[in-house]
C-alpha positions as CSV (number, residue, x, y, z in Angstrom):
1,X,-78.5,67.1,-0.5
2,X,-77.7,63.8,-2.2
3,X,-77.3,63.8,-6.4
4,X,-77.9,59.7,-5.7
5,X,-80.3,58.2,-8.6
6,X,-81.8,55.2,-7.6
7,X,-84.1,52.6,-9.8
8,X,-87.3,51.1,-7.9
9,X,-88.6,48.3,-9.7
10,X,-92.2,46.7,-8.3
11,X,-95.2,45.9,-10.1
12,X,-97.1,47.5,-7.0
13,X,-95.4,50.9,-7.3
14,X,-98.2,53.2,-7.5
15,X,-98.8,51.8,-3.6
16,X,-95.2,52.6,-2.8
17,X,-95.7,56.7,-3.4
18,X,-95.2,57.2,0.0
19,X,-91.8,55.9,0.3
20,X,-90.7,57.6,-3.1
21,X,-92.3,60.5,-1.6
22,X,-89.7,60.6,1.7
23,X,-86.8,59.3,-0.5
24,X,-87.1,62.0,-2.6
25,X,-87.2,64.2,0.0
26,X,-84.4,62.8,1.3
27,X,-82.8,64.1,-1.6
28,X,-82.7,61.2,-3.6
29,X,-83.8,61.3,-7.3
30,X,-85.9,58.4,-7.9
31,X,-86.4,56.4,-11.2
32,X,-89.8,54.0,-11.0
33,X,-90.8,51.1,-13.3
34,X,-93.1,48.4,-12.7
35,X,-91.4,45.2,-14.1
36,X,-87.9,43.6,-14.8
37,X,-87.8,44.0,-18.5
38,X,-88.4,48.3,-18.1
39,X,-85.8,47.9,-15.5
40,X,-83.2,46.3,-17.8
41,X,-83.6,48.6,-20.3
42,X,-83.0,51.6,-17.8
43,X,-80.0,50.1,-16.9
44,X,-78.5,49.2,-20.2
45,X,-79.7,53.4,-21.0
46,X,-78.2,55.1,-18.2
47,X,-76.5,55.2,-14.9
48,X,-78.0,54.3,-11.2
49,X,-76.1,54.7,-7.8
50,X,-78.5,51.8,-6.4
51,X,-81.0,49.5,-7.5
52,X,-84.6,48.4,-5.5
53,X,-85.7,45.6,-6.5
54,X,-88.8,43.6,-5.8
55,X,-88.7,39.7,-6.0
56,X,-92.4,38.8,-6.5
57,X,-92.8,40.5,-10.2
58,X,-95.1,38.7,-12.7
59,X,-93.4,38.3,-16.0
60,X,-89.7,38.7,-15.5
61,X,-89.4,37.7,-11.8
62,X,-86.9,39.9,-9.2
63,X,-84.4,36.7,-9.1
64,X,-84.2,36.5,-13.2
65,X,-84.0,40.4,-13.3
66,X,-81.5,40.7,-10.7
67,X,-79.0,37.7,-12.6
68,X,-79.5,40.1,-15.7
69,X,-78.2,43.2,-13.8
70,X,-75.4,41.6,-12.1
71,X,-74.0,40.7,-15.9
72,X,-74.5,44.2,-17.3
73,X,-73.6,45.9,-14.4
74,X,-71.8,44.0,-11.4
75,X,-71.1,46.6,-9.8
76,X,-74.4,48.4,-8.8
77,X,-75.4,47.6,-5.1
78,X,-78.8,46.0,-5.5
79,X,-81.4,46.0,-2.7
80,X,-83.8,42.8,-2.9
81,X,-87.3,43.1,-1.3
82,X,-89.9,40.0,-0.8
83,X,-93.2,39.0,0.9
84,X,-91.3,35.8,1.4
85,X,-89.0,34.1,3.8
86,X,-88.2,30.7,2.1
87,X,-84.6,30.2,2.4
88,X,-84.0,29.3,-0.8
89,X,-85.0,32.7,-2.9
90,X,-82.5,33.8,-0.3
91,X,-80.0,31.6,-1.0
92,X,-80.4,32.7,-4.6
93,X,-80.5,36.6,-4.2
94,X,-77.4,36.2,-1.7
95,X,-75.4,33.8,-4.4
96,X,-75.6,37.0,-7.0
97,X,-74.1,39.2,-4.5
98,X,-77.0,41.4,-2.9
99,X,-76.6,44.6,-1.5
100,X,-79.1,43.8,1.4
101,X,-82.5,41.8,1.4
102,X,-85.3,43.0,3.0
103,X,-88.9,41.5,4.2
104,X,-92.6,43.2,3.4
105,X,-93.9,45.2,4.9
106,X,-91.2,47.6,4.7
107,X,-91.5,51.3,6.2
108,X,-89.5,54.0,4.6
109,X,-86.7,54.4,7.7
110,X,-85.7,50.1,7.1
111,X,-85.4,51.8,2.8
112,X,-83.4,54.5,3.8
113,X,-81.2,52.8,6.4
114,X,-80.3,50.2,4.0
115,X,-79.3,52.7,1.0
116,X,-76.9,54.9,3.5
117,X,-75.4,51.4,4.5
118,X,-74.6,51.3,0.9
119,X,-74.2,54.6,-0.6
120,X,-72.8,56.3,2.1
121,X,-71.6,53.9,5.0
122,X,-67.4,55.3,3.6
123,X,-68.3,58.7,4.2
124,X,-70.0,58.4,7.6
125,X,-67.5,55.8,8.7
126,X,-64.7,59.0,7.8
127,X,-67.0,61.5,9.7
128,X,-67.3,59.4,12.8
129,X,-63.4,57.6,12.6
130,X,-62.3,61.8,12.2
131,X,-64.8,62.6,15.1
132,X,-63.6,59.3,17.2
133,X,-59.6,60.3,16.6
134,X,-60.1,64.1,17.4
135,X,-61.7,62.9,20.5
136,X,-58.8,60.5,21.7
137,X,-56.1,62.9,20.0
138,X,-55.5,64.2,23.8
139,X,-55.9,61.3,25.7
140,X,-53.4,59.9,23.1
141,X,-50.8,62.9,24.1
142,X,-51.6,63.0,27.3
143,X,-50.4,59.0,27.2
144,X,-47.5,59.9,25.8
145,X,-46.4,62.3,27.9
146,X,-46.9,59.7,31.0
147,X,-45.7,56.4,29.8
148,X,-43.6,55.5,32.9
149,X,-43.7,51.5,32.5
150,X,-43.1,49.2,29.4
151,X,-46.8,48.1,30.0
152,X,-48.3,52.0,29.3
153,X,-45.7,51.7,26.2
154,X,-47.8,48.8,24.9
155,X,-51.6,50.2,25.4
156,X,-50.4,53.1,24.0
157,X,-48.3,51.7,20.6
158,X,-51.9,49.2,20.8
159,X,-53.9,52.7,20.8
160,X,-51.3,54.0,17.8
161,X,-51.7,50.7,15.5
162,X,-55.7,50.6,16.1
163,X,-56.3,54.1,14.8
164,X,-53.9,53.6,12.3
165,X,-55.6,51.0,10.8
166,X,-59.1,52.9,11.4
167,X,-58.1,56.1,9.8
168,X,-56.4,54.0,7.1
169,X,-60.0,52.5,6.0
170,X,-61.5,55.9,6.2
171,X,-61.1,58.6,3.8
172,X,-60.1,61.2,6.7
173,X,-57.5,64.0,6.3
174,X,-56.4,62.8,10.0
175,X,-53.5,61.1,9.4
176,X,-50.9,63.9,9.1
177,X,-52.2,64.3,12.7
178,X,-51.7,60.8,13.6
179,X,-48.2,61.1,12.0
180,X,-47.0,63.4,14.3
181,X,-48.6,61.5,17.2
182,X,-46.7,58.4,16.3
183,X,-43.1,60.7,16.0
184,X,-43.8,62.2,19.0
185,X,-44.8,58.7,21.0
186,X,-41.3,57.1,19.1
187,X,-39.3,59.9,20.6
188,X,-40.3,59.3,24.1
189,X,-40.3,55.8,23.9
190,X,-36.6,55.9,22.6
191,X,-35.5,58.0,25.6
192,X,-37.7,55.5,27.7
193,X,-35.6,52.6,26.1
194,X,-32.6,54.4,26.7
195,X,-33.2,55.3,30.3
196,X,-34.6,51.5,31.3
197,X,-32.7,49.1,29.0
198,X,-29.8,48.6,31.3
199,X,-31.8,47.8,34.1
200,X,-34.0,45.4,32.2
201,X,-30.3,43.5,31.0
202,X,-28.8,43.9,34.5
203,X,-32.0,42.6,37.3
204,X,-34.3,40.3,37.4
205,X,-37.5,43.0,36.5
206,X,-37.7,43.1,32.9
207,X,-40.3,43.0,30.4
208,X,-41.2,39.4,28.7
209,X,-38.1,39.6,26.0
210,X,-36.7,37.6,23.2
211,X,-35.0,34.8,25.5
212,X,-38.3,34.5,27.6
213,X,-40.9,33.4,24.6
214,X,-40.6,29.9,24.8
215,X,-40.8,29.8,28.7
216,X,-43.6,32.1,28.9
217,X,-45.6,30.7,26.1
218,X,-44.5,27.5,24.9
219,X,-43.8,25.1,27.6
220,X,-46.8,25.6,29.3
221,X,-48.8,24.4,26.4
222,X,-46.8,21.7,26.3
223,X,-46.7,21.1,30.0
224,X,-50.4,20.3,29.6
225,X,-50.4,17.9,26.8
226,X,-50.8,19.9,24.2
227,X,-49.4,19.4,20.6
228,X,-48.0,22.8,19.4
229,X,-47.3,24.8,16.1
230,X,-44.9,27.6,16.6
231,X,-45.0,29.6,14.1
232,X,-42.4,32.9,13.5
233,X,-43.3,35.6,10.9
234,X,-39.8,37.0,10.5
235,X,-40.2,41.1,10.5
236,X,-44.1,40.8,11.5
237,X,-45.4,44.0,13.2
238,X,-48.3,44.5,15.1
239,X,-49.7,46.2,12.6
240,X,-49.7,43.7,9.8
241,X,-50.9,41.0,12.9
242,X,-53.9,42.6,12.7
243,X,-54.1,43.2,9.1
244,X,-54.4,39.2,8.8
245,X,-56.1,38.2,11.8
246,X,-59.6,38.4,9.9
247,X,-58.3,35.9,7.7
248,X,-57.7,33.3,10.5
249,X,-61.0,34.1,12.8
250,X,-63.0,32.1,11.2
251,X,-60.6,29.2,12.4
252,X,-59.3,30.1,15.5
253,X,-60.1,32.0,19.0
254,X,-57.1,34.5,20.0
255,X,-55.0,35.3,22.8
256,X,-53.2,38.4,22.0
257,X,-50.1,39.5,24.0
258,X,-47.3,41.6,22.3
259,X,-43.6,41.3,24.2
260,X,-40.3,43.4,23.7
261,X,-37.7,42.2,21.3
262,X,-34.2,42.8,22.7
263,X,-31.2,45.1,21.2
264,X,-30.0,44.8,18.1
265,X,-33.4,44.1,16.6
266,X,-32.1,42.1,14.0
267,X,-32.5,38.2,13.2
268,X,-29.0,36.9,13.8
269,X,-29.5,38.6,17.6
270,X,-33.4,38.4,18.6
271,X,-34.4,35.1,16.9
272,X,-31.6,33.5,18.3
273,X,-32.3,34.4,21.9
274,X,-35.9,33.5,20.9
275,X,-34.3,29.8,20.0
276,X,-31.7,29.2,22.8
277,X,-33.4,30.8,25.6
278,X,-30.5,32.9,25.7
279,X,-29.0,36.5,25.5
280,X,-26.2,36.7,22.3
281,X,-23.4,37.1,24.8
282,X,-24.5,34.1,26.5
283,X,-24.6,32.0,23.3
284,X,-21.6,32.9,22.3
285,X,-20.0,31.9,25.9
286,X,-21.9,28.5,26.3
287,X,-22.0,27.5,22.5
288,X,-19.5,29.3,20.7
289,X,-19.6,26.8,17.7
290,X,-23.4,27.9,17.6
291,X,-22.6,31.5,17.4
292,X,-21.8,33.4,14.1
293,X,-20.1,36.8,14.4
294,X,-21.2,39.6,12.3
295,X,-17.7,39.8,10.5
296,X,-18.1,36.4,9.5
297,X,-18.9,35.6,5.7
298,X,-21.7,32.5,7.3
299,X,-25.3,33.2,7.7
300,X,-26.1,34.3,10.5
301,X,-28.9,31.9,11.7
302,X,-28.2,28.6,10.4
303,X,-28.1,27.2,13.5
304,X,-31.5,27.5,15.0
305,X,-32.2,23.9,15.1
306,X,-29.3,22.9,17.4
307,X,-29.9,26.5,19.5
308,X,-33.4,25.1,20.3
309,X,-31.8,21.6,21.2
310,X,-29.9,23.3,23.6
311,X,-32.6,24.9,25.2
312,X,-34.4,21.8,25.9
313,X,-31.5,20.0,27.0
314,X,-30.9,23.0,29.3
315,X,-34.0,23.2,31.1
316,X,-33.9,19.0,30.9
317,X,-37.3,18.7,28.9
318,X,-37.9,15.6,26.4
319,X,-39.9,17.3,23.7
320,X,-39.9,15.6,20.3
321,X,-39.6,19.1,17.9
322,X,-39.1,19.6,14.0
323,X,-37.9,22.8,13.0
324,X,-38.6,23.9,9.2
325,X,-37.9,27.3,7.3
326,X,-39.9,28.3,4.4
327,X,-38.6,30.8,2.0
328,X,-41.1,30.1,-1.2
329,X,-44.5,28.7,-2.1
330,X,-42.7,25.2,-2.9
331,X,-41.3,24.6,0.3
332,X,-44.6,25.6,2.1
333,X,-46.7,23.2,-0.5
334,X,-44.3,20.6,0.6
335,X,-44.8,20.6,4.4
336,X,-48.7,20.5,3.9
337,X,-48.3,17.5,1.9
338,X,-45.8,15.9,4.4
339,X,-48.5,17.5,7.4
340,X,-48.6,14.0,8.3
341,X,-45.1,13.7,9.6
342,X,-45.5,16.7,11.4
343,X,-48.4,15.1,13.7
344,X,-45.9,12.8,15.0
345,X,-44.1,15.3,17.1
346,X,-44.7,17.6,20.3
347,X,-43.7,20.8,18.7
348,X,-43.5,21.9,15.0
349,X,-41.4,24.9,14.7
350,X,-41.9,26.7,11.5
351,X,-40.2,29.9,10.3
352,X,-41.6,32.1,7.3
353,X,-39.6,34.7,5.9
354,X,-41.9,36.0,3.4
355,X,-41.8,39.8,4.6
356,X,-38.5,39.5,5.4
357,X,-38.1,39.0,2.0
358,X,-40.6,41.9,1.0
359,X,-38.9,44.5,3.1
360,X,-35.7,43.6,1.1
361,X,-36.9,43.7,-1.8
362,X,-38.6,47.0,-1.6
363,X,-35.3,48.3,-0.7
364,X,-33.7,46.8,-3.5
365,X,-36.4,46.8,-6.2
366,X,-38.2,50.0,-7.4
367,X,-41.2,48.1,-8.6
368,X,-41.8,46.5,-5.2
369,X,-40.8,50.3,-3.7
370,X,-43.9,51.4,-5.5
371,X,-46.0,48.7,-4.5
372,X,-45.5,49.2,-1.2
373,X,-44.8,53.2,-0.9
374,X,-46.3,53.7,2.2
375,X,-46.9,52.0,5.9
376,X,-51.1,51.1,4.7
377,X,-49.6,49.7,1.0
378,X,-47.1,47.7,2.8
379,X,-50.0,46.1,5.3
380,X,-51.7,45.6,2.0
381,X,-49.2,43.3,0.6
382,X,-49.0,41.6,3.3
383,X,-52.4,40.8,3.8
384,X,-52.3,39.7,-0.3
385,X,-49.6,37.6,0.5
386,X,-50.9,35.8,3.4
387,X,-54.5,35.6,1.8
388,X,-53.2,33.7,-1.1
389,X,-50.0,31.5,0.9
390,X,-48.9,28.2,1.6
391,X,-48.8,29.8,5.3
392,X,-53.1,30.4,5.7
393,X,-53.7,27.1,4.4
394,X,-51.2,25.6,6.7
395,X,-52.9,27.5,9.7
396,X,-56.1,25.9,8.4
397,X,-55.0,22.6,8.3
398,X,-53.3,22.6,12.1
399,X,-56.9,24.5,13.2
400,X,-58.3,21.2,11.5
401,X,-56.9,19.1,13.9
402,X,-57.4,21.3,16.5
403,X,-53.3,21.9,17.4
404,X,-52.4,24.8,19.6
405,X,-50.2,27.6,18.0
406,X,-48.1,30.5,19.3
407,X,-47.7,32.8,16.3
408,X,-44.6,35.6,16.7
409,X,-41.8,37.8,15.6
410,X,-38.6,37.9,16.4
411,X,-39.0,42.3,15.6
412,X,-40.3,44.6,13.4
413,X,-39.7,47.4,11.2
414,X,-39.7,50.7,10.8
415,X,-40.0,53.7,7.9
416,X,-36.7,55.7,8.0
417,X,-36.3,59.0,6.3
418,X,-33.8,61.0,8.5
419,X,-30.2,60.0,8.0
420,X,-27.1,60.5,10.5
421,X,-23.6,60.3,10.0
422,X,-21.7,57.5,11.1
423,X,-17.8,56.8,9.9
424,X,-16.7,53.0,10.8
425,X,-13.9,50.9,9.2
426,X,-14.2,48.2,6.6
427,X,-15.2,45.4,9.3
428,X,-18.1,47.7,10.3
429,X,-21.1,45.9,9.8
430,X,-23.9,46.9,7.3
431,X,-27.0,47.1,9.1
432,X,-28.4,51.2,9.2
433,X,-29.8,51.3,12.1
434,X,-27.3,49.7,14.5
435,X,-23.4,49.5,14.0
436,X,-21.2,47.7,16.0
437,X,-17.4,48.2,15.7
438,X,-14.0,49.0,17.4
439,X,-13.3,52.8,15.9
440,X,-16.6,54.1,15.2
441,X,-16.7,57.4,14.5
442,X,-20.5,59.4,15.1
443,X,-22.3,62.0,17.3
444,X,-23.5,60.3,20.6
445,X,-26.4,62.7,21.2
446,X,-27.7,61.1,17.8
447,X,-27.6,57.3,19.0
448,X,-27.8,55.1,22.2
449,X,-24.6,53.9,22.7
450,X,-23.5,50.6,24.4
451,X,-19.5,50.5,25.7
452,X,-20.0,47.4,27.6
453,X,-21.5,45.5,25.6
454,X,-21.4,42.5,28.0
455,X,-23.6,44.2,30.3
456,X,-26.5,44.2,27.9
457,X,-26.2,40.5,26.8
458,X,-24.3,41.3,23.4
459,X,-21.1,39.6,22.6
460,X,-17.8,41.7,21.7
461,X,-15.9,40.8,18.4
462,X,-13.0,43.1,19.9
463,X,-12.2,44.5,23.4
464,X,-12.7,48.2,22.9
465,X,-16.1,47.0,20.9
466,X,-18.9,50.0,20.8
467,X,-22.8,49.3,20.1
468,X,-24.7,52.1,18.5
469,X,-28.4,52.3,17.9
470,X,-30.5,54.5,15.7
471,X,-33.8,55.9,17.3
472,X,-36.7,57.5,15.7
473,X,-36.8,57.3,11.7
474,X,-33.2,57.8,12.2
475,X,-30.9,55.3,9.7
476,X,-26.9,55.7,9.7
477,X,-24.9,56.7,6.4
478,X,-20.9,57.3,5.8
479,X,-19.4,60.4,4.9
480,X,-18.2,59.3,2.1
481,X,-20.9,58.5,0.3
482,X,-23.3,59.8,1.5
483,X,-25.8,61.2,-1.4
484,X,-26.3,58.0,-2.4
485,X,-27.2,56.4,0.9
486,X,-29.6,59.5,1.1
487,X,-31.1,58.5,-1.9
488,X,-31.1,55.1,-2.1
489,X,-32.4,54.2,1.4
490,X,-35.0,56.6,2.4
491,X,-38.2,56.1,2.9
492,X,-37.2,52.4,3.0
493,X,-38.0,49.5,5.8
494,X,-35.0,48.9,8.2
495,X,-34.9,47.3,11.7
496,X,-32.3,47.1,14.4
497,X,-32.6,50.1,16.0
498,X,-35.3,51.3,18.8
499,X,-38.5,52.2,18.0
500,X,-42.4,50.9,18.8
501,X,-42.5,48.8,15.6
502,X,-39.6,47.0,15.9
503,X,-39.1,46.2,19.8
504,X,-43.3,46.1,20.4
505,X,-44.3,42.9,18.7
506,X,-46.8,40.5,18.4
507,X,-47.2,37.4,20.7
508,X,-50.1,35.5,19.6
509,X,-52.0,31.9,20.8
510,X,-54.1,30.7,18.4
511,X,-56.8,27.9,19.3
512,X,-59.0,26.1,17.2
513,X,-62.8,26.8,17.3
């Protein structure tokens, strides 16, 4: 039975005996009064889970009463009840944050609907996500188990994410379960990867990948006449996609597509096949002053404006682009005011490295590590970020004008907690969940390894050059210093290796409503 106490205020309350009568019974403890200035008093006195509230009281009326509660206490869910329908009292009792508002004659099921909706919707949202999950917890395994195509791999990491996110708003004790679904699904998918990627590198059947975005999704748009914004979230998982996509559906209408980032999944590799149209190997071959090797002390993507030159000039297409990164607010503020300009062109191609940045930082920062100690408080900075950026109200301003935009990644990242050993030399690169190198050292039933590199699009610094990948939560760590690898990178975000969140990743066209 519920301990809920609720105050019903109506200067007709002796008529309402009936519904206080199946409330109670409900196992609700009801407090009456039969005017506003009784029912601020109550509330100054003691506490109430929910407030009634009638609108038509002489004296004090519902609207004056209801302003007076809302400054003592905000936060009491208060239900507003009228004989009348003019818009304006509704205005009113909506503008001081009702609960609900409902029209006489009310019957006692409309009362009680209403105060579950508000009292208890988290707790029967938790009972039914729990009953919902247990339900499609075998159908889920069984998925697993019989993921034979890249296509089952992204219903199923679509399946992963949306109860994710479900359980994650719910107060269940289902997502230790869900844990070990999402393990389990990583581990076949990275012997899935490891059993197809060749293929996909070597014919002509292969998944939509990084080199493929702009064919598949950009000039078409712009075949048609369309002015585009494409936009690149750098390190934006599915998850997080969906985290801000309430923020943007008020503006837009959604096409929603995900795609496979290649191997490494690392910026300086998958963002620049995104931009050239090209595999590394291939960039390095064709445009070698365009191509940055990993041992060099350069960034390592400083040349995505020239890369995307090349791809027009390649495929002989006259397109009029800009191409603008955005590390902080300023820069963001800067190309709203300068939006303009932008109009001028076919294509606006705009980078933001925002998480990017986060992901770092939580490595790096222990105040940001606690911020964002887990995959839903990561999601949640996110969405706090976006809500409050530069970026939403530059998505606002293109939906404005009513602009086409193809919003992406160029991968994702992933939780690690399980180190492996790895021994390289000093010209090892530092990424932990790929290494690339002539004399690596490590256990090859621990990592996918790639000997020929050529053969999966990736350029070698040396001839005896070996690819590694981590799978799993796996991240790499040397021998000789070990502990403080252990330490110092657990439970952090890394990406270059194989797992759902970094090679299954958003792929978005936005349209204006």
């Amino acid at each position: 039975m519920s301990t809920h106490t609720i105050l019903w205020a109506d200067d007709e309350i002796d008529l309402l005996k009936p519904h206080i009568m199946f409330l109670k019974n409900k196992g609700y403890n009801l407090v009456t009064v039969n005017n506003g200035r009784d029912a601020l008093e109550l509330v100054e006195s003691q506490h109430f889970d929910l407030i009634i509230l009638d609108e038509n009281m002489p004296g004090l009326t519902g609207l004056e009463t209801l302003s007076r509660i809302k400054q003592i206490s905000p936060h009491i869910p208060v239900i507003m009840i009228t004989k009348s329908e003019e818009e304006n009292i509704m205005d009113q009792a909506v503008g001081n944050k009702i609960a609900d508002y409902l029209i006489k004659p009310v019957n006692p099921n409309q009362i009680l609907l209403s105060i579950k909706k508000n009292l208890h919707s988290e707790q029967l949202v938790s009972v039914q996500a729990t009953s919902d999950y247990r339900q499609e917890f075998n159908n889920i395994t069984t998925l697993i188990s019989n993921a034979s195509s890249i296509e089952d791999w992204y219903e199923l990491y679509s399946k992963l994410v949306f109860w994710e996110l479900e359980l994650a708003s719910a107060d269940t004790n289902m997502d230790e379960l869900l844990n070990m679904q999402k393990i389990e699904a990583n581990s076949t998918f990275y012997k899935f990867v490891k059993k197809n990627y060749e293929k996909w590198m070597s014919g002509d059947s292969h998944p939509v990948m990084s080199p493929d975005v702009f064919k598949n999704k950009v000039f078409p748009l712009l075949d048609k006449g369309e002015k585009v914004f494409f936009i690149l979230i750098d390190n934006f998982r599915l998850d997080q996609w969906r985290t801000v996509k309430p923020l943007l559906s008020d503006y837009f209408t959604f096409d929603e597509d995900v795609y496979c980032s290649i191997l490494p999944t690392a910026t300086q590799y998958a963002r620049n096949a995104i931009f050239s149209g090209l595999m590394p190997v291939q960039i390095e071959k064709m445009f070698p002053d365009l191509w940055i090797d990993e041992d060099e002390e350069e960034g390592k993507n400083i040349n995505e404006s020239p890369l995307i030159e090349t791809m027009f000039n390649r495929y002989r297409r006259q397109c009029k682009f800009s191409y603008n990164k955005i590390n902080d607010s300023a820069a963001g503020e800067r190309l709203i005011r300068e939006f303009s300009n932008l109009e001028n062109n076919d294509l606006n191609i705009i980078v933001l490295n925002f998480i990017d940045m986060l992901s770092h930082a939580r490595t790096e920062s222990k105040m940001i590590r606690e911020l964002a100690a887990s995959n839903a408080a990561y999601r949640s900075l996110t969405e706090s970020w976006f809500r409050h950026s530069s970026a939403l109200e530059l998505l606002r301003k293109i939906a404005e004008k009513g602009y086409k935009i193809v919003l992406t990644t160029d991968h994702g990242t992933i939780r690690v907690d399980n180190p492996i050993k790895v021994v390289g030399d000093r010209n090892t690169n530092t990424n932990l969940r790929y290494k690339l190198g002539k004399n690596l050292s490590y256990n090859p039933k621990q990592v996918y390894e790639i000997k020929r590199p050529e053969v999966y699009g990736l350029p070698s610094p040396n001839v005896s050059t070996t690819y590694v990948f981590a799978g799993n939560r796996d991240f790499f760590a040397y021998p000789n210093n070990y502990n403080y690898y252990v330490q110092y990178y657990t439970d952090t975000f890394q990406h270059g290796g194989i797992s759902l969140e970094e090679m299954i990743i958003p792929l978005i066209t936005l349209s204006a409503k």
